[in-house]
C-alpha positions as CSV (number, residue, x, y, z in Angstrom):
1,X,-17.9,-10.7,-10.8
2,X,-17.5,-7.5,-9.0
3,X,-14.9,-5.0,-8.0
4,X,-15.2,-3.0,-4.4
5,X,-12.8,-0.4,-6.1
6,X,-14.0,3.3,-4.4
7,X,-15.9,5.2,-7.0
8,X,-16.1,9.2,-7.1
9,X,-19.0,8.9,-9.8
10,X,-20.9,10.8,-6.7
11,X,-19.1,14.0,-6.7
12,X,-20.4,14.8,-10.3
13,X,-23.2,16.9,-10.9
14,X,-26.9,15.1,-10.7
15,X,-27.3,15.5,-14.6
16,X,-23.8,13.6,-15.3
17,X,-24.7,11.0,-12.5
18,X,-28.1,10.4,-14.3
19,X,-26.2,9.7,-17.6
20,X,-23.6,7.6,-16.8
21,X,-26.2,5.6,-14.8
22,X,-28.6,5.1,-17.4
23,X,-25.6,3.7,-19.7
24,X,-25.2,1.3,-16.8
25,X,-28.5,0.3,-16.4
26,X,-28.5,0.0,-20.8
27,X,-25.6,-2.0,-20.2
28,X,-26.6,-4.2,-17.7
29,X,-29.8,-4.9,-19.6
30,X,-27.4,-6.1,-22.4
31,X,-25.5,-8.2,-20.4
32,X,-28.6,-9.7,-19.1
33,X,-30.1,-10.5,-22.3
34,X,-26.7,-12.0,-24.2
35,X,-24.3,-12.8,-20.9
36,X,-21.1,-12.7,-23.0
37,X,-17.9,-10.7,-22.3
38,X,-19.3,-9.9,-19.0
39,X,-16.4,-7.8,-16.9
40,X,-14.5,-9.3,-14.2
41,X,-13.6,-6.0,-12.9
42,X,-15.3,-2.9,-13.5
43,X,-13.0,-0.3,-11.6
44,X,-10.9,0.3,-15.1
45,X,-13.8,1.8,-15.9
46,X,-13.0,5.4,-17.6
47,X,-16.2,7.1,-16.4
48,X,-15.4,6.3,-12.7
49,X,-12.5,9.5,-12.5
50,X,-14.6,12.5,-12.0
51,X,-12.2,14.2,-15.3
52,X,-13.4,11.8,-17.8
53,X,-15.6,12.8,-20.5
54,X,-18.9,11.3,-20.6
55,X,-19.7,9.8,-24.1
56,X,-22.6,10.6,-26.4
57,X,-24.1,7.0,-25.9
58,X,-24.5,7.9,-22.3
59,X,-27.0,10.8,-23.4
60,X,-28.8,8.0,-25.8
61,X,-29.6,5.6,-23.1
62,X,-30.8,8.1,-21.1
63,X,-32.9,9.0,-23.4
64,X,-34.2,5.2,-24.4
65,X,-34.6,5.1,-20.8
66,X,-36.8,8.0,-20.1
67,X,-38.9,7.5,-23.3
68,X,-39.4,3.8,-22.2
69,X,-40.4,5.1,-18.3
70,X,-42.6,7.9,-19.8
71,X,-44.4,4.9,-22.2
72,X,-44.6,2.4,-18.9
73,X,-46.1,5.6,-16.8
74,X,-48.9,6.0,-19.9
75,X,-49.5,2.5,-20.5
76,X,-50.4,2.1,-16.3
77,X,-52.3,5.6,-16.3
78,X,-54.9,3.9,-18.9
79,X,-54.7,0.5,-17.4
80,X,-52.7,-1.4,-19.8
81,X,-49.2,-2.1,-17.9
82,X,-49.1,-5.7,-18.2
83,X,-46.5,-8.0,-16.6
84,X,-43.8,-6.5,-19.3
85,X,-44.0,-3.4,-17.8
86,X,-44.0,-4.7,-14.4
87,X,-41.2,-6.4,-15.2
88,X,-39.3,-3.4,-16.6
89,X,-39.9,-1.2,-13.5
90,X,-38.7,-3.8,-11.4
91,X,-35.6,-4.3,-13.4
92,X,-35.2,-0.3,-12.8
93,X,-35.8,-0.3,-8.9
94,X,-33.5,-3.3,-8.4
95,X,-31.0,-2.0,-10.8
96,X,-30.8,1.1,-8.5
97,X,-27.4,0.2,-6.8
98,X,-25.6,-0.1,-9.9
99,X,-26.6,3.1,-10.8
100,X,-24.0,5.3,-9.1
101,X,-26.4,8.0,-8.1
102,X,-25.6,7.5,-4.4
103,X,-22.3,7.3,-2.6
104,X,-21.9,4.0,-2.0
105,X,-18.3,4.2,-2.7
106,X,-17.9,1.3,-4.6
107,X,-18.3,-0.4,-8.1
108,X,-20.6,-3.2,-8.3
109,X,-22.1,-3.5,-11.7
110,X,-22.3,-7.0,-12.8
111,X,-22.7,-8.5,-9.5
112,X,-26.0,-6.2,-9.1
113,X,-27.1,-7.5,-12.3
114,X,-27.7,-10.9,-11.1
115,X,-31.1,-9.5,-8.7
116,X,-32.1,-7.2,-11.5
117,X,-31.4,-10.3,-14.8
118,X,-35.0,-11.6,-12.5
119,X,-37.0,-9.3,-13.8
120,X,-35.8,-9.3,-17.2
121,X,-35.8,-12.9,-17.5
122,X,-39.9,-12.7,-17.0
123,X,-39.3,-10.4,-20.4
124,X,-37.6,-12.8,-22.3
125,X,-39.8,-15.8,-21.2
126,X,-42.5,-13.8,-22.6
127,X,-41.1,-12.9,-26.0
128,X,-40.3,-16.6,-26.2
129,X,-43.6,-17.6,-25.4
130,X,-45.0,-14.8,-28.0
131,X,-42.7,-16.4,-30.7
132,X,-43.6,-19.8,-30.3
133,X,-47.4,-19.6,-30.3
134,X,-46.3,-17.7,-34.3
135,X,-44.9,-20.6,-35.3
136,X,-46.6,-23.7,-36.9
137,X,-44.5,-25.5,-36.4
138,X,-43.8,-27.0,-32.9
139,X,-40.1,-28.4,-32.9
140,X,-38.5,-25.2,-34.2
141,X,-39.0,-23.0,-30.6
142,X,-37.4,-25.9,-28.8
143,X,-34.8,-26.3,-31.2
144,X,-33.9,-22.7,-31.3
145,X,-34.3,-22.7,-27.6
146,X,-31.9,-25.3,-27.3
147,X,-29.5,-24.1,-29.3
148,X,-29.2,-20.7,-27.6
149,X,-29.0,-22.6,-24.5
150,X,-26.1,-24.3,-26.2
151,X,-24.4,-21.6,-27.1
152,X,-25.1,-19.2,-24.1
153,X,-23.6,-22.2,-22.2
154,X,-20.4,-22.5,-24.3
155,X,-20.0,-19.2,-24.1
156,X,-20.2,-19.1,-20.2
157,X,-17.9,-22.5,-20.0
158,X,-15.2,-20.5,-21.7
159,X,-15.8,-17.2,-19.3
160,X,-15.5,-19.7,-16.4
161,X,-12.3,-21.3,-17.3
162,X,-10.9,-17.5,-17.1
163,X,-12.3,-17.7,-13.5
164,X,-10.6,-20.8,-12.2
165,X,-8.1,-19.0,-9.9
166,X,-7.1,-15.2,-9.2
167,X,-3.5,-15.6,-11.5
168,X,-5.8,-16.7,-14.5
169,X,-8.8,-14.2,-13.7
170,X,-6.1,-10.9,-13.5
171,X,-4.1,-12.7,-17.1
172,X,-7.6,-12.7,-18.6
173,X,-8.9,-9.0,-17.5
174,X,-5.0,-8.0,-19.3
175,X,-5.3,-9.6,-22.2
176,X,-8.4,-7.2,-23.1
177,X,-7.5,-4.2,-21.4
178,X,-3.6,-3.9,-20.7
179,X,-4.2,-1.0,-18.9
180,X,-6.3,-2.5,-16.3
181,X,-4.4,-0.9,-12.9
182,X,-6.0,-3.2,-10.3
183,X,-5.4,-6.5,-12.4
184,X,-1.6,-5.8,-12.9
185,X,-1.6,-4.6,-9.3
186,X,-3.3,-8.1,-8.0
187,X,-1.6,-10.1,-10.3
188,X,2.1,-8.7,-9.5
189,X,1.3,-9.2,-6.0
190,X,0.7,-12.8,-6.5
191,X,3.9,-13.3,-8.3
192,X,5.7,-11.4,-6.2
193,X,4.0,-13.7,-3.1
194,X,4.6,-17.1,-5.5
195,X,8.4,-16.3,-6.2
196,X,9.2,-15.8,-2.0
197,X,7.6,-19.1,-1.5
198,X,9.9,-20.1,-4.3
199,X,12.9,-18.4,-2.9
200,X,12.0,-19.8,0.8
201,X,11.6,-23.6,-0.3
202,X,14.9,-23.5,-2.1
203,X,16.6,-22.5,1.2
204,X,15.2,-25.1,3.3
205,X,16.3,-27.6,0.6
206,X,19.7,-29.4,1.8
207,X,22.6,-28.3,-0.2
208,X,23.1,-31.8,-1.7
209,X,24.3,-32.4,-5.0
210,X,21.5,-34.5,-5.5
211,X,19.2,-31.3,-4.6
212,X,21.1,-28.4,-6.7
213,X,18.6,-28.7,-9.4
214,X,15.5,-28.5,-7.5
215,X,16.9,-25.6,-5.5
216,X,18.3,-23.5,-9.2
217,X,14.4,-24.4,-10.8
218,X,12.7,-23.0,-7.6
219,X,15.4,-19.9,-7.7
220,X,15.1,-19.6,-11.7
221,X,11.4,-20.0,-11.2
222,X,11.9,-17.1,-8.8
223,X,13.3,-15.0,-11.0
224,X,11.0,-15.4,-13.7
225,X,7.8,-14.1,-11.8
226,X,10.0,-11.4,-10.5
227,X,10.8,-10.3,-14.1
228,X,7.5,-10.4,-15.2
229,X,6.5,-8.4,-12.4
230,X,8.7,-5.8,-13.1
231,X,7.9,-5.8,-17.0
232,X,3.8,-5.0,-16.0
233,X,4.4,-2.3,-13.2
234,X,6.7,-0.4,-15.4
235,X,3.9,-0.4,-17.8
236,X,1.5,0.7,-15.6
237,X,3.6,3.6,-14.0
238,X,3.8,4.8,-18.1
239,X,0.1,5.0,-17.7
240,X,-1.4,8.1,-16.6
241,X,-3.3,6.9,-13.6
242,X,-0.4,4.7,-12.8
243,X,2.2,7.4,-12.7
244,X,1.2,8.1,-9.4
245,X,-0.4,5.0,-8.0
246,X,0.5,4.1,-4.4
247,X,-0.4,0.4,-5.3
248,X,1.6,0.5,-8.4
249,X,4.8,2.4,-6.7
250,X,4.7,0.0,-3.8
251,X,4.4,-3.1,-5.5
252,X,7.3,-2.0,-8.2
253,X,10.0,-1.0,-5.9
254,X,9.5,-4.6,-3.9
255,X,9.7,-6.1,-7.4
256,X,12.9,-4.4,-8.0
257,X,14.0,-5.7,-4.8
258,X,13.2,-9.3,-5.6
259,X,14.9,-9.4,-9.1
260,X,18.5,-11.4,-8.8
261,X,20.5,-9.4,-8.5
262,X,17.9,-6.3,-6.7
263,X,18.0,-3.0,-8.4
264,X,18.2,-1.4,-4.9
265,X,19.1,2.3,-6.5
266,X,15.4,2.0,-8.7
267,X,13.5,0.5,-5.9
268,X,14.8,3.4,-3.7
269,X,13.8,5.6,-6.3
270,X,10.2,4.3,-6.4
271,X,9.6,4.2,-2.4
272,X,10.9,8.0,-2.5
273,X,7.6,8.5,-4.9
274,X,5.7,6.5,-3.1
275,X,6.0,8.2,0.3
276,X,5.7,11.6,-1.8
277,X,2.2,10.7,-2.8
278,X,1.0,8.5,-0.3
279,X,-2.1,9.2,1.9
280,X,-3.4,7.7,5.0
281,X,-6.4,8.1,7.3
282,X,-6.1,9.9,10.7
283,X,-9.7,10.2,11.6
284,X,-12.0,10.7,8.8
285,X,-9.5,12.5,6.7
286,X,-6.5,11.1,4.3
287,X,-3.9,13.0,4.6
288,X,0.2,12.8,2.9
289,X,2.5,11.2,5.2
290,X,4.6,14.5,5.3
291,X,2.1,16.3,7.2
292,X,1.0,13.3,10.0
293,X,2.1,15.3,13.0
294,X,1.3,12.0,15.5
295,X,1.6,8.5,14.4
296,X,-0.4,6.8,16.9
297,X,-3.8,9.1,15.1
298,X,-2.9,6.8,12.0
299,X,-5.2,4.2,11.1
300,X,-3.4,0.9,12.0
301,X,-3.4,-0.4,8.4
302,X,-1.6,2.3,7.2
303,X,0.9,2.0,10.0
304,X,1.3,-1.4,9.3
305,X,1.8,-0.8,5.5
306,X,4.5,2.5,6.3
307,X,6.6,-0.3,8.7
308,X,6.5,-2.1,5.4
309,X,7.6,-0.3,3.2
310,X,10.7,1.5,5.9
311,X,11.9,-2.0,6.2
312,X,12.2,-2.6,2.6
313,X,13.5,1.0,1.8
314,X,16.2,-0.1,4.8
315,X,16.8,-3.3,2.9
316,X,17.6,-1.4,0.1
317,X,20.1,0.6,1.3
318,X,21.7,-1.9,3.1
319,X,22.2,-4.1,-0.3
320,X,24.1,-0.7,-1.4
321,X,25.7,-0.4,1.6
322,X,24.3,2.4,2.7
323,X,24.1,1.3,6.3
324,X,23.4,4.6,8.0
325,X,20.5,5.8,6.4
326,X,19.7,1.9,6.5
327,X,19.1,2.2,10.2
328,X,17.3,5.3,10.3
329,X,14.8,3.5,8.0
330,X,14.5,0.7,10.3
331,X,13.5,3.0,13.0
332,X,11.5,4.3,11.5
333,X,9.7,1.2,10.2
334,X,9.6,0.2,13.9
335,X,8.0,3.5,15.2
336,X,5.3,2.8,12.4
337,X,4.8,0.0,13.1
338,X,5.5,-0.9,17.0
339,X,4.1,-4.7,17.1
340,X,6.7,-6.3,14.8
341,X,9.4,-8.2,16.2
342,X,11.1,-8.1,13.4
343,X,10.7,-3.9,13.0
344,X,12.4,-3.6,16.3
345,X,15.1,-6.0,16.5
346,X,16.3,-4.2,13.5
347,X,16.3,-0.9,14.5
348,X,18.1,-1.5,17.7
349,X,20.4,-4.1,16.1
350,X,21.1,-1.5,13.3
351,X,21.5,1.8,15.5
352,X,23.5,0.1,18.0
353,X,26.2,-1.2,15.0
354,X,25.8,1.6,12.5
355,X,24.9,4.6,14.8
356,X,27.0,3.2,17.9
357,X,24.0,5.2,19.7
358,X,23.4,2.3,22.9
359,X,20.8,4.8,24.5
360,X,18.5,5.3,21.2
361,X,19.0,1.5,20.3
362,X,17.6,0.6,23.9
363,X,13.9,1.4,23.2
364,X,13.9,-0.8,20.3
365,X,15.4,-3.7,21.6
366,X,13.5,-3.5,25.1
367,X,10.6,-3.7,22.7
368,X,12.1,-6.5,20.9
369,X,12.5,-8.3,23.6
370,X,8.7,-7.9,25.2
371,X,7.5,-9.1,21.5
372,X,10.0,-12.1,20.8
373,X,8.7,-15.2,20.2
374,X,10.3,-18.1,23.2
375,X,12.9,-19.4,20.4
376,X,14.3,-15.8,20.4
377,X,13.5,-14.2,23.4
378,X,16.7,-14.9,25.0
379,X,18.7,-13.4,22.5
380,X,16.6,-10.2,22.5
381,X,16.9,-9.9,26.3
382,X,20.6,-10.5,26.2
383,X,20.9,-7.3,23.2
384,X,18.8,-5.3,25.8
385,X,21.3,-6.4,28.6
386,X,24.0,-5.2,26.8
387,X,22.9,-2.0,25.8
388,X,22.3,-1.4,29.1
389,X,25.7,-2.2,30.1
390,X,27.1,0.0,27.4
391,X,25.3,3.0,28.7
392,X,26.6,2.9,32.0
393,X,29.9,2.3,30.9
394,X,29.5,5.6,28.9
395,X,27.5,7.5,31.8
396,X,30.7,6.7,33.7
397,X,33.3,8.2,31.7
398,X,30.8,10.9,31.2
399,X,30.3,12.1,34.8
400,X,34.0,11.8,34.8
401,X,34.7,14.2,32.2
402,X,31.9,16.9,34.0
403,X,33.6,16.6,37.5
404,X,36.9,16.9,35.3
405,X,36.1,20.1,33.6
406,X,34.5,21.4,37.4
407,X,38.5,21.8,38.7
408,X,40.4,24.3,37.5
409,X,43.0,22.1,36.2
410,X,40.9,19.4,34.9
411,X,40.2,21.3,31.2
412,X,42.9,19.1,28.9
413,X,40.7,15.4,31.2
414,X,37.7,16.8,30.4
415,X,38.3,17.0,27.0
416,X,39.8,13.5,26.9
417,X,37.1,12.1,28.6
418,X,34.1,13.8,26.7
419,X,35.7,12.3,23.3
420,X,36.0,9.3,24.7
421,X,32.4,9.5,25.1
422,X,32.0,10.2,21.4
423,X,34.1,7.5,20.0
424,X,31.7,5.2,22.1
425,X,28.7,7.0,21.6
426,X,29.0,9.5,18.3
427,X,25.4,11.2,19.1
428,X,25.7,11.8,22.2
429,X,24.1,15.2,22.7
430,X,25.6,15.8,26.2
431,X,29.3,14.7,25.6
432,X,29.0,17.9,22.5
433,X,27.8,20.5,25.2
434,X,30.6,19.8,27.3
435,X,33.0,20.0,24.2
436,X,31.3,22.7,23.7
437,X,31.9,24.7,27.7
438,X,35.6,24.1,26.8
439,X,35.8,26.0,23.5
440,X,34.2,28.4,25.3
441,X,36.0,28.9,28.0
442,X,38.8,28.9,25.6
443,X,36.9,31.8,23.7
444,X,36.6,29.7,20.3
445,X,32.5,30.1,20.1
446,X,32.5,29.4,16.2
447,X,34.1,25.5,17.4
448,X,31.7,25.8,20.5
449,X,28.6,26.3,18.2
450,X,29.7,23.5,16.2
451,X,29.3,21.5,19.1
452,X,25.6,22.7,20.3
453,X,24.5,22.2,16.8
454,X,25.9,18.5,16.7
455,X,24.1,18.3,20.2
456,X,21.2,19.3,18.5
457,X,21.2,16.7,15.6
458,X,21.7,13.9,17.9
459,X,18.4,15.2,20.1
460,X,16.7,15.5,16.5
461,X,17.5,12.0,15.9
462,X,17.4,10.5,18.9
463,X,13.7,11.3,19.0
464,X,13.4,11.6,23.0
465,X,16.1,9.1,23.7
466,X,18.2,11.4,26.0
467,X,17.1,11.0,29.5
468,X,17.9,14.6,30.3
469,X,14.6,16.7,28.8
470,X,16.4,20.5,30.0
471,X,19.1,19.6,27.4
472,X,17.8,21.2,24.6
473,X,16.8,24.1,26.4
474,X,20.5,24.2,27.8
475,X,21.4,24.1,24.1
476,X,19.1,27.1,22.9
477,X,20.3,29.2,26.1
478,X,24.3,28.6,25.1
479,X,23.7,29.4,21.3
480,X,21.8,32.8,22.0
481,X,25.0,33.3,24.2
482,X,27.9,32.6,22.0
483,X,26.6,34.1,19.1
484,X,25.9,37.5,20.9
């Protein structure tokens, strides 16, 4: 089997690269020669972090392998290399993959070993051969022959039915090493993926007496794998390369979120640590999320994955009624990722009925609407419709309250009419300026900069929505005023 896990073994110095090869080539040798235990998955390999300590058998097989290269080298200088030796250098040159001494970035031990096992298997048919011609008598090669076919084959029967399927292959990598990240991370995922299947068939079930116990095994059933998930990613995060795992964060805080009832205050918990260390590529660097300056440089996996996890942190706070910050997290799972349906619906949906922001919700759901599928496309146009309709209605009363405040009587309308803007429309940034005029022709500028700041919170958040791009300058301008 193999693992394409990304190795830093390469960033090591050439002396510590040649050791921990030469205890893979040792080991893969001894693999070769009795195939038993052979490792699904070699990325929980210690040596692979560039920290670990490289063990004292490393520096013995380097040794047994130079002193056997220096012996092959003699014995072909004087003419005496043989099909043994032949057989060994191949084993070396073919083995060269495995070795780690180049950045190939990834860990393929034992599925390298099965070009190199050719040339070793030349070795053992020649021992074999050796032995037999020592021995008299003729049936006892075959028989021992036969019998360590036997057991070889036993042996691999019982590897194979650990191999059957990716559950059983991840429950057998855990059972001898616990600690193995990537197993618990492939095998959560699985359950996690098995108990929404679960979850989804018991909702298309009629709700039939005859069908309440089929639904309550598929949810129980449900539960179960979402339990056990839980249960082997908090084990992992104990661990000291799972403490700040991306894979392990992620895959926990949607496991929180899957448990009956969801433990939406944990799973927030663990998204907030997993956006805190997670890194993704803008070009040929990885960089933390905090410091991606322009989302569309982000490689479109990890744009897909951040509109991921935004929805589910959105889901979360919306199970704890949190249905604010709820929609800031859906746009933002929609900016990440701009080709969901899903992504955008929700943030315009969610800003419309939580913000009561019309203009900001537009862009969403004018995007919702071009990515519908036909069995919702109607309803997506209609929300854009709408919104539409609400902004005029508020650009109305808002051009009334400006020509309001323009007559010299029209203060006390203007006022009116610019909070009636704001009950409609709480961020709107240009219904606080005017507020903001009026305190100052009043001469309360501590009120008025109250209102430019508001003004400038709902431009922060409305992230371009206002149609009117001098605004924030008009904003700066005013607050150098009133303060001086």
């Amino acid at each position: 089997s193999s693992s394409s896990a990304a190795s830093d073994v390469y960033k090591r110095q050439v002396l510590e690269r040649l050791l921990i090869g030469a205890g893979a080539l040792v080991r893969t040798a001894a693999k070769i020669l009795l195939p038993a235990g052979l490792s699904g998955d070699a990325s929980n390999d210690p040596l692979l972090d560039v920290r670990a300590t490289i063990p004292f058998a490393c520096a013995a097989a380097l040794a047994a392998v130079a002193a056997t290269i220096v012996l092959a080298g003699v014995a072909a200088f004087r003419g005496r290399g043989g099909p043994v030796l032949a057989a060994l250098a191949l084993f070396v040159v073919l083995s060269l993959p495995v070795l780690q001494l180049v950045p190939i970035g990834a860990v393929f031990e034992d599925r390298f070993a099965y070009l190199p096992s050719l040339a070793l298997l030349v070795v053992v048919g020649l021992a074999a051969d050796g032995a037999a011609r020592h021995v008299r008598a003729r049936a006892v090669p075959l028989v021992a022959g036969l019998a360590c076919l036997a057991a070889l084959g036993a042996a691999s029967w019982r590897t194979a039915a650990d191999w059957r399927d990716e559950e059983t292959f991840d429950r057998a990598l855990l059972a001898k090493d616990p600690g193995h990240l990537r197993a618990i991370g492939r095998l959560t995922r699985e359950l996690l993926v098995l108990g929404a299947a679960d979850r989804d068939a018991a909702a298309r079930l009629p709700a039939t007496p005859a069908m309440r116990p089929r639904v309550a095994a598929l949810q129980a059933a449900a539960g179960a794998r979402a339990a056990e998930a839980v249960r082997l990613l908090e084990r992992a995060r104990s661990l000291p390369s799972g403490r700040r795992s991306a894979t392990v964060l992620w895959s926990l805080g949607d496991a929180y979120l899957a448990l009956t009832p969801p433990r939406g205050e944990d799973a927030l918990a663990v998204y907030r640590e997993l956006l805190d260390v997670k890194r993704v590529r803008v070009g040929a660097e990885r960089v933390p999320v905090a410091r991606v300056s322009d989302r569309a440089k982000v490689a479109v996996e990890d744009r897909r994955g951040l509109g991921k996890i935004f929805h589910n942190v959105a889901v979360a706070q919306s199970g704890l009624n949190e249905q604010e910050a709820a929609a800031i997290a859906h746009e933002a799972s929609a900016e990440w990722d701009p080709t969901v349906y899903a992504y955008a619906r929700a943030a315009g949906v969610s800003i419309w009925r939580e913000l009561r922001d019309p203009r900001r919700a537009l862009r969403h759901l004018d995007r919702a609407a071009l990515l519908a599928p036909p069995e919702e496309r109607a309803r997506a146009e209609a929300d854009a419709a709408d919104a539409r309709r609400k902004i005029a209605e508020v650009d109305r009363v808002l051009a009334s309250a400006w020509a309001a405040l323009a007559r010299p009587d029209g203060q006390r309308d203007a006022r009116a009419l610019f909070e009636e803007v704001l009950r409609a429309s709480p961020a709107h940034a240009a219904a606080h300026v005017g507020l903001a005029r009026i305190h100052r022709q009043k001469g309360n500028f501590r009120d008025a900069l109250a209102e430019l700041d508001a003004a400038a919170r709902a431009l922060d958040a409305a992230a371009g929505s206002d149609p009117d791009p001098t605004l924030r300058a008009e904003i700066e301008r005013a607050r150098a005023q009133y303060v001086k």
